[in-house]
VOPAGU-2260 file (C-alpha; in pm, 1 decimal, decimal comma):
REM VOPAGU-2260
SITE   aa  ch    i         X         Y         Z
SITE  UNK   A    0    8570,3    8766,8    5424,2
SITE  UNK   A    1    8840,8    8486,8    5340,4
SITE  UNK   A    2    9112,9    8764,9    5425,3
SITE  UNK   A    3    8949,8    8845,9    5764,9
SITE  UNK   A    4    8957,0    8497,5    5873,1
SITE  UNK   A    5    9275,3    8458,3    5792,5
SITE  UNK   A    6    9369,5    8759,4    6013,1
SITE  UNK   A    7    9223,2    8615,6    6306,6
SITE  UNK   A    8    9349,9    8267,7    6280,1
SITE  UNK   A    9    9671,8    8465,7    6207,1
SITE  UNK   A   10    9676,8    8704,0    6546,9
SITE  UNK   A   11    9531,6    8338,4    6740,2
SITE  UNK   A   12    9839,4    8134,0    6645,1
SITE  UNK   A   13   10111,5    8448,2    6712,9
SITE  UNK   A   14    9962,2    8651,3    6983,3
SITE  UNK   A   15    9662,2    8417,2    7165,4
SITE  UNK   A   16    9282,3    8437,2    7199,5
SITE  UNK   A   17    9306,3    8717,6    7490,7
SITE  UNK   A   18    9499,2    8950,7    7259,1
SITE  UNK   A   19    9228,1    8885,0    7017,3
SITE  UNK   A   20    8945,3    8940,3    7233,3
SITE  UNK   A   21    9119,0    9251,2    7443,5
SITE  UNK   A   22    9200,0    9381,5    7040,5
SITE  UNK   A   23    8793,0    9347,0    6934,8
SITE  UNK   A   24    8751,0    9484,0    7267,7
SITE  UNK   A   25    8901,1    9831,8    7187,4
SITE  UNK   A   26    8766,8    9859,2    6853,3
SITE  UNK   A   27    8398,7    9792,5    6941,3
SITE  UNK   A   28    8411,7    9986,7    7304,7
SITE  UNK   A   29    8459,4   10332,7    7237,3
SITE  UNK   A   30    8365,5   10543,5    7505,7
SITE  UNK   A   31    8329,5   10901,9    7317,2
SITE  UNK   A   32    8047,3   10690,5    7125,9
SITE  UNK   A   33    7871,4   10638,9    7425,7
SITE  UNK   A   34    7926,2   10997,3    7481,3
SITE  UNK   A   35    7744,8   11101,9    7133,6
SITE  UNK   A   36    7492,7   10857,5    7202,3
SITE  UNK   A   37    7377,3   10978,9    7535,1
SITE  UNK   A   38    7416,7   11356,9    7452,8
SITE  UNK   A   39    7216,3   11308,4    7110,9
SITE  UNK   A   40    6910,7   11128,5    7326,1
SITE  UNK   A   41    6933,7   11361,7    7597,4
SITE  UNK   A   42    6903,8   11627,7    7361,2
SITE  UNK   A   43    6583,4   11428,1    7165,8
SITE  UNK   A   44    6414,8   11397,4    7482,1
SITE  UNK   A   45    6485,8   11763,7    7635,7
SITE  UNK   A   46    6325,0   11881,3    7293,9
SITE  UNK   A   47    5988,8   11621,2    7299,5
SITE  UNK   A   48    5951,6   11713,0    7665,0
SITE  UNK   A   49    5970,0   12123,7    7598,1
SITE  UNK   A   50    5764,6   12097,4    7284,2
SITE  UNK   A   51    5497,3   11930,2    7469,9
SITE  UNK   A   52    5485,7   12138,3    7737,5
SITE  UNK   A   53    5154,9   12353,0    7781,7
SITE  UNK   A   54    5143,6   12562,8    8125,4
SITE  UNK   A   55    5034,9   12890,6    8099,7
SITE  UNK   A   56    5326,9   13038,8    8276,4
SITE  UNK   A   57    5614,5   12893,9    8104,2
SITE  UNK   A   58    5773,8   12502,2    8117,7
SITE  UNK   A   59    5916,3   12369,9    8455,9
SITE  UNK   A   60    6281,4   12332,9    8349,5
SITE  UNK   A   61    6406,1   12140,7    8692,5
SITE  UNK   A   62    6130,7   11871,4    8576,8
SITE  UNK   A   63    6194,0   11906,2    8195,8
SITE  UNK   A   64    6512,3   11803,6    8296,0
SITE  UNK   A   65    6480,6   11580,0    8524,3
SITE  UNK   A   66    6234,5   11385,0    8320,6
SITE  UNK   A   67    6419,3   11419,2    7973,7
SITE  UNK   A   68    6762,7   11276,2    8143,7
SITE  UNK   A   69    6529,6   10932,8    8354,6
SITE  UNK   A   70    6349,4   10890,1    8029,6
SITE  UNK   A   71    6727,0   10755,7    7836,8
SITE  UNK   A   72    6708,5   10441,9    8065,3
SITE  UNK   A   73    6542,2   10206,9    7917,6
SITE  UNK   A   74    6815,0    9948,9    7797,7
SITE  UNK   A   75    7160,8    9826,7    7935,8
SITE  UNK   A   76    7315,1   10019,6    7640,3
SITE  UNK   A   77    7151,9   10367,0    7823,4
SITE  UNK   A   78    7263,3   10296,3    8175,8
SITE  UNK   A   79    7665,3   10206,4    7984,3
SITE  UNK   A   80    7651,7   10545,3    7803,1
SITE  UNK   A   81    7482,7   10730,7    8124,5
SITE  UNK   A   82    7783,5   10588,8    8290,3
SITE  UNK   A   83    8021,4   10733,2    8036,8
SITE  UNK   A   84    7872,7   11024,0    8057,3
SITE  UNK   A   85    7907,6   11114,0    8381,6
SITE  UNK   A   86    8294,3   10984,5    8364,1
SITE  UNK   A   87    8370,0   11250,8    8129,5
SITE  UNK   A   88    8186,9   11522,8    8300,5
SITE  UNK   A   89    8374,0   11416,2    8680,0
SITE  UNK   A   90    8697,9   11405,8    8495,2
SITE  UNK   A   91    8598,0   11778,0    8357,8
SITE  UNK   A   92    8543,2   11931,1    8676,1
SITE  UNK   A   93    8856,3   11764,6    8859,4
SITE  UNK   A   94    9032,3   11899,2    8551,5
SITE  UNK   A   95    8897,8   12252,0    8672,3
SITE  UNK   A   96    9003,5   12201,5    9032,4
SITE  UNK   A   97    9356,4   12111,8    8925,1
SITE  UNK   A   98    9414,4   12358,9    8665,4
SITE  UNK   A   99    9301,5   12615,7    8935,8
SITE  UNK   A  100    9565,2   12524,4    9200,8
SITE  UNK   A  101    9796,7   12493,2    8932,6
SITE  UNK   A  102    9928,5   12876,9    8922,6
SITE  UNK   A  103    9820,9   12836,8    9347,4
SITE  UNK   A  104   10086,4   12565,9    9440,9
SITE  UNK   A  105   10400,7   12568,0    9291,2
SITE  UNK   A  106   10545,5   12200,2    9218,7
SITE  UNK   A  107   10149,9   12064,5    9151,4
SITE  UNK   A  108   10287,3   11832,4    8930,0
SITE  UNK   A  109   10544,1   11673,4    9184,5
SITE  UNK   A  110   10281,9   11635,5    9450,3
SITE  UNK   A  111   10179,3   11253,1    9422,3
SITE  UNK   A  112    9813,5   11199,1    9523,2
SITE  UNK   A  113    9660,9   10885,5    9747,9
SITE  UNK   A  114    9524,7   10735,8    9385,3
SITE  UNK   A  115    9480,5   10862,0    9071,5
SITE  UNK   A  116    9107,8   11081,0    9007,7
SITE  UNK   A  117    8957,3   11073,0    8662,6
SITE  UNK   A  118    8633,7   11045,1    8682,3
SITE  UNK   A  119    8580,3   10649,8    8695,1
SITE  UNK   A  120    8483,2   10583,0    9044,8
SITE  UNK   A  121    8206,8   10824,1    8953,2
SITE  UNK   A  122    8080,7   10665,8    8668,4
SITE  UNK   A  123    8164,4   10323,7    8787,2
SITE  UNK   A  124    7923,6   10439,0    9065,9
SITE  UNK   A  125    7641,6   10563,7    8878,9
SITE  UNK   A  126    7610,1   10226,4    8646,6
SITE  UNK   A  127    7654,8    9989,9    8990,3
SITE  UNK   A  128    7327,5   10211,4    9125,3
SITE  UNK   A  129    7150,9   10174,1    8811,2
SITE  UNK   A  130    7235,8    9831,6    8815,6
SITE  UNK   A  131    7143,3    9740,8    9171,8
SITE  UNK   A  132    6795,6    9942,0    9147,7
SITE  UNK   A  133    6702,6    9769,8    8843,2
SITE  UNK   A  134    6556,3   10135,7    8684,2
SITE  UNK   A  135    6513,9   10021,4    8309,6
SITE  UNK   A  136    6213,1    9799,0    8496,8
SITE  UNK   A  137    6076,0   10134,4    8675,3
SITE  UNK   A  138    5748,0   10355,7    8629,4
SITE  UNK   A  139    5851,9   10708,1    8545,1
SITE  UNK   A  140    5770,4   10875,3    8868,6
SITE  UNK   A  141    5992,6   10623,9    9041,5
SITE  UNK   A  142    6275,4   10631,9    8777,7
SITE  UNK   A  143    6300,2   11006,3    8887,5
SITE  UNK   A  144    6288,4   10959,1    9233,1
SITE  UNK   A  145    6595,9   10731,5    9171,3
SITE  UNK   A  146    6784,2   10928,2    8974,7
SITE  UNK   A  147    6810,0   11225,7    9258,3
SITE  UNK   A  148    6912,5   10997,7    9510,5
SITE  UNK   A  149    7171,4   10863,6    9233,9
SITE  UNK   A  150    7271,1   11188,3    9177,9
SITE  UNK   A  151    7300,0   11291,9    9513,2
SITE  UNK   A  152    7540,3   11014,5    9552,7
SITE  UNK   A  153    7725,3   11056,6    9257,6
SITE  UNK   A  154    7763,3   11424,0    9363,6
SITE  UNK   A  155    7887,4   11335,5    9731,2
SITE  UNK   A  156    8193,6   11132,6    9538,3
SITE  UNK   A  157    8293,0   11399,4    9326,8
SITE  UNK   A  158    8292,3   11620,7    9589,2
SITE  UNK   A  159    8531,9   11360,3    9751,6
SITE  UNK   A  160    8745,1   11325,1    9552,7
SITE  UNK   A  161    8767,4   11726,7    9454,1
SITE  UNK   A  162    8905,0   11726,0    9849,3
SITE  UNK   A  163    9154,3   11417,4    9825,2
SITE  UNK   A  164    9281,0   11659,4    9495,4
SITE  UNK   A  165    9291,7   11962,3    9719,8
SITE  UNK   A  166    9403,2   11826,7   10061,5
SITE  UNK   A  167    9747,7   11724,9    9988,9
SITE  UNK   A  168    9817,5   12022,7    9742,4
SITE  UNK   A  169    9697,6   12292,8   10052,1
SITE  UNK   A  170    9939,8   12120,9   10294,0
SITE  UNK   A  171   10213,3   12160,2   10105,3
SITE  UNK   A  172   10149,4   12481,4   10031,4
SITE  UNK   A  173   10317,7   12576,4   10341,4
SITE  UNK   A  174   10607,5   12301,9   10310,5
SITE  UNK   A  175   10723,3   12597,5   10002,3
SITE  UNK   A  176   10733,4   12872,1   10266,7
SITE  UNK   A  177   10560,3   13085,5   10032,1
SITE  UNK   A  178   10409,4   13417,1   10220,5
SITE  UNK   A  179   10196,4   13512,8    9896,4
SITE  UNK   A  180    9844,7   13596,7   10032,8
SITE  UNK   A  181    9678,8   13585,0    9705,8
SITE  UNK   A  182    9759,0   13210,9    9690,9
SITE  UNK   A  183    9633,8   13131,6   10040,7
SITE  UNK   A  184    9320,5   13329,0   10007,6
SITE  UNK   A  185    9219,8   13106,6    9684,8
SITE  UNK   A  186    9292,0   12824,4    9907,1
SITE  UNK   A  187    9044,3   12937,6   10148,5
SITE  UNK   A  188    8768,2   13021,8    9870,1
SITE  UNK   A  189    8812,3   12648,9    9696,4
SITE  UNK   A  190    8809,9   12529,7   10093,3
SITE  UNK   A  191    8499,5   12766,1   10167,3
SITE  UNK   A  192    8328,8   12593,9    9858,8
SITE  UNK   A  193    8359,2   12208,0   10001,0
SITE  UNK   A  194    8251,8   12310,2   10282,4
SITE  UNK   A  195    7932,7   12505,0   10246,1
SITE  UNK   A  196    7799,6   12320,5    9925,2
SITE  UNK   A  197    7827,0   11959,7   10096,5
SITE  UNK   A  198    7621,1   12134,2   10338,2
SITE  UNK   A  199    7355,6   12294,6   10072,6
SITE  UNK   A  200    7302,2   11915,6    9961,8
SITE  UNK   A  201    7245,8   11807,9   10255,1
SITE  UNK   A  202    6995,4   12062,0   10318,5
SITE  UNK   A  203    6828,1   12023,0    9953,1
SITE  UNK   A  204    6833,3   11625,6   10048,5
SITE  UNK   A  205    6671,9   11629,9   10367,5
SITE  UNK   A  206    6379,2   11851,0   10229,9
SITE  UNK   A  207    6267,7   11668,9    9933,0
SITE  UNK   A  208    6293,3   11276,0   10094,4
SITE  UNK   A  209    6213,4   11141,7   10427,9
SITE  UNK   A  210    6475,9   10995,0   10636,9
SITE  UNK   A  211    6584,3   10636,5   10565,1
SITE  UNK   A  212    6855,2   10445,8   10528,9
SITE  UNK   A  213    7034,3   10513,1   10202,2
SITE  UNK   A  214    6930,8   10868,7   10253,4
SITE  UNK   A  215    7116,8   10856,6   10543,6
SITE  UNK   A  216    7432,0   10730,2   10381,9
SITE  UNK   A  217    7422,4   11048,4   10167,6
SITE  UNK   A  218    7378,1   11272,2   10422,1
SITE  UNK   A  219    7677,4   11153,2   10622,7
SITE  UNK   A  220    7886,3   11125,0   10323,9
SITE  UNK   A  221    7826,7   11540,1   10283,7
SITE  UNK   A  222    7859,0   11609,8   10668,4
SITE  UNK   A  223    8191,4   11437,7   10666,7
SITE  UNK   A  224    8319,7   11588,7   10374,3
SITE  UNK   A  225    8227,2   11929,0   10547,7
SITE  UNK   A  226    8396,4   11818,4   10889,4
SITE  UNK   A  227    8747,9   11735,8   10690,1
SITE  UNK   A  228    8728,9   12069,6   10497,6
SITE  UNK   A  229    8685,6   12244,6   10836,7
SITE  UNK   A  230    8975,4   11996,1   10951,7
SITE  UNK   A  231    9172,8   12135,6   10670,9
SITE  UNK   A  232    9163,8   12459,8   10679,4
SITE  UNK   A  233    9214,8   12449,6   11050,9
SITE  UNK   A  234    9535,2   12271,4   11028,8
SITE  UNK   A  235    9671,8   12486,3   10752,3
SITE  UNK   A  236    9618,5   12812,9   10918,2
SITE  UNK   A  237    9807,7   12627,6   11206,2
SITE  UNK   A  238   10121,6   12543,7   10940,8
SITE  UNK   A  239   10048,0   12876,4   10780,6
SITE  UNK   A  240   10116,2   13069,8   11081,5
SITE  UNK   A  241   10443,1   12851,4   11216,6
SITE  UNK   A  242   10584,2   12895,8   10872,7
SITE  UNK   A  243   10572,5   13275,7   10987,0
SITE  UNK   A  244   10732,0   13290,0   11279,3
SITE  UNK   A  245   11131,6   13252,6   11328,3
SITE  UNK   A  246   11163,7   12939,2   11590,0
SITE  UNK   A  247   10935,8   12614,6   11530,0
SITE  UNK   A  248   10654,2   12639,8   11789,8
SITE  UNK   A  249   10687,5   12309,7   11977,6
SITE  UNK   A  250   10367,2   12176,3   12063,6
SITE  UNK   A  251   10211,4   12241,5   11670,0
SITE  UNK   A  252   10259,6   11885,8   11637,3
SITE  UNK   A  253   10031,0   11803,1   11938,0
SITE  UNK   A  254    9756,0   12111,8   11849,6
SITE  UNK   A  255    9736,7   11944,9   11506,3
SITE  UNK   A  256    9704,2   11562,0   11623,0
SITE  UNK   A  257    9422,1   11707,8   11888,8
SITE  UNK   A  258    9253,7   11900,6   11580,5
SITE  UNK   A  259    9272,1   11551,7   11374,8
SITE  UNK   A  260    9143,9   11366,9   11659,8
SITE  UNK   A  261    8813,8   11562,9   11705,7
SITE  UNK   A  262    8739,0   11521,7   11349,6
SITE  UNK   A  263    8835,2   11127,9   11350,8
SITE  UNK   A  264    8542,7   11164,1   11700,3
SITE  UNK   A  265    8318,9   11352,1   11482,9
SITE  UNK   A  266    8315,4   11153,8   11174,8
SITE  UNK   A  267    8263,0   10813,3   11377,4
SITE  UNK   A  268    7982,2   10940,4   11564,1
SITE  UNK   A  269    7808,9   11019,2   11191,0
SITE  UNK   A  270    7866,6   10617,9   11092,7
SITE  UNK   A  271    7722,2   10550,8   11395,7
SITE  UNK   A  272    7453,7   10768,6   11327,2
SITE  UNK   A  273    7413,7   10563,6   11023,0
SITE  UNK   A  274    7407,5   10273,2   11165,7
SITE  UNK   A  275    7140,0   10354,6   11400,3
SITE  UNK   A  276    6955,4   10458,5   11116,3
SITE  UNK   A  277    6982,2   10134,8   10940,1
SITE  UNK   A  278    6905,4    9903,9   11208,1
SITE  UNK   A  279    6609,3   10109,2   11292,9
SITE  UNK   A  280    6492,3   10040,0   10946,6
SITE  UNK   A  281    6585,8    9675,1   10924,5
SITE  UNK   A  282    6369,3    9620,0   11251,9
SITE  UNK   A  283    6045,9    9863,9   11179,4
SITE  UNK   A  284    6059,0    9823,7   10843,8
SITE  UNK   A  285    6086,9    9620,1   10560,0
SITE  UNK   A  286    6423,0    9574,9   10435,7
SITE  UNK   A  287    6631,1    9410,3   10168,5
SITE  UNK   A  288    6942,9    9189,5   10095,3
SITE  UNK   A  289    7137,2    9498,3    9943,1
SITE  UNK   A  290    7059,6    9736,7   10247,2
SITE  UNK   A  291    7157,9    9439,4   10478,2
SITE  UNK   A  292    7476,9    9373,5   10244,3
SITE  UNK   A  293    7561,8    9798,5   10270,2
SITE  UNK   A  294    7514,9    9820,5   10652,2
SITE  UNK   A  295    7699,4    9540,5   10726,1
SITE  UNK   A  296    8003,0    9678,9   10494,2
SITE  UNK   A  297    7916,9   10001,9   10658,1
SITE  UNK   A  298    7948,9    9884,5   11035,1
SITE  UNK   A  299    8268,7    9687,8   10898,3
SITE  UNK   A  300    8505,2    9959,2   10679,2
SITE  UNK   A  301    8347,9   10239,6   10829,4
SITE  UNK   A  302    8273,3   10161,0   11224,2
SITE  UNK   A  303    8512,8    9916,1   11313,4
SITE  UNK   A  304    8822,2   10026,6   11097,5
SITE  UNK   A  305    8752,0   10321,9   11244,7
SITE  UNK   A  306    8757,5   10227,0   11567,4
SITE  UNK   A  307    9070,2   10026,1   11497,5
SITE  UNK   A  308    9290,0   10297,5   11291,0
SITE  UNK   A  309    9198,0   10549,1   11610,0
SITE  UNK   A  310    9331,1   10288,2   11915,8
SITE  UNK   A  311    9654,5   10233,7   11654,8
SITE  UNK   A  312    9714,0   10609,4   11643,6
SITE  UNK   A  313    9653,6   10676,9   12004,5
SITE  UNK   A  314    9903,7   10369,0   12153,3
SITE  UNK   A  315   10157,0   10485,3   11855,9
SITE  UNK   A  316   10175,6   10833,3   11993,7
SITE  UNK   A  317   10158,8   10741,5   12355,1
SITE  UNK   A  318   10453,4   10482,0   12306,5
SITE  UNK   A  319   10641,7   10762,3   12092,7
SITE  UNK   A  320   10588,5   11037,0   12361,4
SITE  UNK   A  321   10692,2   10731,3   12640,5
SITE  UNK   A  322   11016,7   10689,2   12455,4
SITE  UNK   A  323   11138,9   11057,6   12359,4
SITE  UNK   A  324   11095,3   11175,1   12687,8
SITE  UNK   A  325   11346,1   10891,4   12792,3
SITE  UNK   A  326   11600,3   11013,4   12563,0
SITE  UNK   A  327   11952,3   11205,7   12716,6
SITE  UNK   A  328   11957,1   11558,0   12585,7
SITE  UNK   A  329   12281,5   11642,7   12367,8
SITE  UNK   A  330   12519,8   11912,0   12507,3
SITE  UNK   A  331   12689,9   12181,3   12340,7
SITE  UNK   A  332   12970,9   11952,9   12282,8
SITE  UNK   A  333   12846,4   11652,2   12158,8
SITE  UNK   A  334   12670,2   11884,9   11907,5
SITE  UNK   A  335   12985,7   12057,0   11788,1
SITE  UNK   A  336   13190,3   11729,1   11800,7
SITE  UNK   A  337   12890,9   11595,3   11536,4
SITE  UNK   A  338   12866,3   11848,2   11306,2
SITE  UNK   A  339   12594,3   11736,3   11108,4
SITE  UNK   A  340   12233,0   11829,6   10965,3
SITE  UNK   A  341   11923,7   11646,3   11121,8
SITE  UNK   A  342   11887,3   11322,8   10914,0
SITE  UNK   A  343   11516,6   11412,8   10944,5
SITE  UNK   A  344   11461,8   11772,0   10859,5
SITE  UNK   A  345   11783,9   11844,8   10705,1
SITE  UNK   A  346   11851,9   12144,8   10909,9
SITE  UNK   A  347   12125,7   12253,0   11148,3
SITE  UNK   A  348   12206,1   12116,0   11488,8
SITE  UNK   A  349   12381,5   12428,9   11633,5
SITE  UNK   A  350   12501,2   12511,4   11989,2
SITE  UNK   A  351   12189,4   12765,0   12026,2
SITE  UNK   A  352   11907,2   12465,8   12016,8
SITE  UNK   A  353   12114,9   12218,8   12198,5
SITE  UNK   A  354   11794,4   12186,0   12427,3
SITE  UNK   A  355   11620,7   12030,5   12146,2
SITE  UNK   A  356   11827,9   11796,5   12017,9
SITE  UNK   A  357   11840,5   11429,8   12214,3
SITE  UNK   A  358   12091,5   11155,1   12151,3
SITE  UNK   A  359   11950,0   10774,9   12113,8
SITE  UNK   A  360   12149,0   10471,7   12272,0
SITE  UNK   A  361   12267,1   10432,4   11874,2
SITE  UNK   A  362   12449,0   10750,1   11949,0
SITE  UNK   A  363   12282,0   10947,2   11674,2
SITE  UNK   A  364   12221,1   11299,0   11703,0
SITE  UNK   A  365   11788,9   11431,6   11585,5
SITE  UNK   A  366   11577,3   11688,2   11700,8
SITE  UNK   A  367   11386,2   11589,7   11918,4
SITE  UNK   A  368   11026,8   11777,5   11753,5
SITE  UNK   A  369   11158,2   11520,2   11431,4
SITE  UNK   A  370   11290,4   11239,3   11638,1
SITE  UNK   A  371   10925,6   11262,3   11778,5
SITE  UNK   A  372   10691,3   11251,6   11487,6
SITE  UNK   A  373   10922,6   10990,2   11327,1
SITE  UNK   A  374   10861,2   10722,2   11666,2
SITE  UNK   A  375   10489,4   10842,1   11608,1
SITE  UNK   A  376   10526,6   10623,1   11263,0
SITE  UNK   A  377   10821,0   10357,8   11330,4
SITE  UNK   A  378   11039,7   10296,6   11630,7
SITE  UNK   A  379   11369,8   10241,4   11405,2
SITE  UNK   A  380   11655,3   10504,5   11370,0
SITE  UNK   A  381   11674,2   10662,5   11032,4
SITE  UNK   A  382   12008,7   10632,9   10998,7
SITE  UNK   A  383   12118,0   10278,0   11101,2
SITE  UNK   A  384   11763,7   10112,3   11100,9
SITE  UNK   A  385   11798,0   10001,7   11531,1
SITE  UNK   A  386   11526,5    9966,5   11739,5
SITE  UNK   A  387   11487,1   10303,1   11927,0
SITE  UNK   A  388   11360,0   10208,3   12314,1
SITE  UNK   A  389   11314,9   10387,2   12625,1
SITE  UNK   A  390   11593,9   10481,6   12858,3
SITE  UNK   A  391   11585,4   10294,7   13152,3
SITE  UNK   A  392   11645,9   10589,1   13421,0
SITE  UNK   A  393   11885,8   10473,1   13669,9
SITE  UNK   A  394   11736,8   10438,4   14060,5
SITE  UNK   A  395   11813,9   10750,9   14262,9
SITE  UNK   A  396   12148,4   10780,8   14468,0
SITE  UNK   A  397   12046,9   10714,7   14809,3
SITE  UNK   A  398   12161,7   11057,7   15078,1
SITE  UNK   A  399   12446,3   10846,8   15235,0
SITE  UNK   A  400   12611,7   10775,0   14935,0
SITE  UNK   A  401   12725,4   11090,3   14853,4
SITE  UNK   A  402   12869,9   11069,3   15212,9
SITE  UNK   A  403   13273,2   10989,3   15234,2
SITE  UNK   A  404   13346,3   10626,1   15319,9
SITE  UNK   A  405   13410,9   10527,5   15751,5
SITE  UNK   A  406   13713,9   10476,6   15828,5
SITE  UNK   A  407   13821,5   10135,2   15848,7
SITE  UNK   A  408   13786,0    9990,3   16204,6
SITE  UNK   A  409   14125,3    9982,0   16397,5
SITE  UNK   A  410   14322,0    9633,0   16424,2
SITE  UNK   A  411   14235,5    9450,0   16711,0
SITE  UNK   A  412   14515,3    9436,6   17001,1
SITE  UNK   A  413   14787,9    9195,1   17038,6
């Protein structure tokens, strides 16, 4: 005992109390203990609940289940290793999805997501709903009811993030002009998947619990999954098929924005949806601070940044359009005298597709398809960072200018 205090006086004086406390911290928090814990009173209760079991024609397992996995919360320690739990099970499965675009992609491992998934926005989810509902202090016919809506929820995010895994690697899928058909068509099985099981819960949702509000917020959560998955797959049979053909297909850029534009339209009018939902509830009903708290969040992150992100886009792409359409086309010899690669694509300029290449008052030669989705972002050149504005197009000559100068008047006589 003497020796152990004079350890931690010893790490306090050298290394400060919050290396101390973050130290005990990793020696008493152990998650795969939380995992053993859970698993071994899952498995306790799973057995009491079968043993005791006495219809005729054989147990219920979907309420064995169900009842063997609400009956572990009954203490803060329960709802912390429920939590773990379900960490190391979301990690699992996004483990599956990326080990099975692995040998589809090539260059996985290059391909830098939006944010790291591992499973803890899952779990950090299910013990902020345990929290929040207070189940430990539930009847057992309520604690169930909980737990599928938890569950539901808890699904919807995994199923999230599965597509913020797959989206990026199925887009550039294309960008490796790979023709292999094998590799597309277990693209379009995973993408079949997200979109018809978001759909199935959705379905499964609606018929077990009445409409309300956080029901609500589940059900859009699946429907918009769905709508990007169809977005998805949409846009990468679009890339899919101009990696195919020999010349760039001009307007893909515009087909795609239109395709990303209806689903941006069709996942707004679902938050709205939501929102009508909730402040039908909060007026008919009787509500509470936390669904007051969500909606408002809701109308906030998912309403108005909406609304925001969408008017952005569309001015961006309207000013970009404005701007590119200004721009003085290159000639044959302005091309030739540059001899260069696009700074933008990295691909020829030749005399062939001097129709597509524009010249910007910096006198820098792009394509203009490039020059074009690079305005749609930032209006500065990529090569020596100026401001890249519209042409001003000079007025029209007027008919009698082209004409040839009068003749000066004759001098007047002596």
């Amino acid at each position: 005992m003497k020796l152990l205090l004079q350890s931690i006086i010893f790490i306090t004086r050298t290394e400060g109390v919050n290396f101390l406390c973050l130290k005990t911290f990793k020696k008493i928090f152990v998650p795969v203990h939380f995992l053993l814990f859970w698993t071994v009173t899952f498995l306790t209760k799973l057995y009491m609940q079968f043993a005791a079991s006495t219809r005729p024609e054989g147990p219920n397992w979907y309420y064995i289940i169900l009842s063997s996995a609400s009956a572990i919360y009954i203490s803060p320690i329960s709802l912390l290793s429920t939590a773990i739990t379900v960490t190391y099970l979301s990690c699992f499965v996004l483990s599956i999805i990326k080990l099975y675009l692995w040998g589809t992609v090539p260059n996985l491992g290059n391909i830098t997501p939006s944010r790291d998934h591992n499973g803890w926005e899952e779990g950090m989810t299910t013990l902020l709903l345990t929290t929040i509902t207070a189940m430990t202090d539930m009847n057992e016919n309520a604690r169930m009811a909980v737990l599928i809506i938890i569950s539901f929820v808890v699904l919807s995010s995994l199923l999230q993030s599965m597509l913020e895994i797959s989206e990026p690697a199925i887009l550039s899928l294309n960008s490796n002009q790979t023709n292999n058909r094998i590799h597309h068509l277990k693209v379009l099985l995973l993408c079949a998947f997200l979109f018809c099981f978001p759909l199935y819960v959705t379905y499964v949702l609606a018929q077990i619990f009445p409409v309300n509000f956080w029901i609500a917020v589940v059900l859009s959560t699946s429907l918009l999954i769905s709508a990007r998955v169809l977005d998805l797959v949409i846009v990468h049979c679009l890339f899919w098929w101009d990696s195919c053909q020999r010349e760039p297909w001009e307007y893909l850029d515009e087909v795609v924005y239109f395709c990303r534009s209806v689903t941006k339209i069709l996942e707004f009018i679902i938050a709205i949806s939501v929102v009508v939902v909730g402040l039908w509830e909060a007026m008919y009903k009787q509500t509470n601070l936390v669904n007051s708290s969500i909606l408002i969040l809701h109308c906030y992150f998912n309403v108005w940044q909406r609304i925001n992100e969408g008017l952005r886009s569309f001015l961006r792409r309207r000013e970009a359009n404005r701007v590119v359409n200004s721009l003085r086309f290159a000639d044959a010899a302005e091309i030739v005298k540059c001899n260069d690669l696009c700074s933008i694509c990295f691909l020829e300029m030749s005399e062939k597709k001097s129709l597509l290449v524009v010249i910007t008052q910096c006198n820098h030669l792009f394509h203009r398809l490039c020059i074009k989705k690079w305005m749609s972002i930032q209006n500065r050149c990529p090569l020596c960072t100026s401001t890249i504005s519209a042409t001003e197009v000079p007025p029209p000559v007027p008919p009698d200018a082209l004409l040839p100068p009068p003749p000066p008047p004759p001098p007047p006589h002596p």
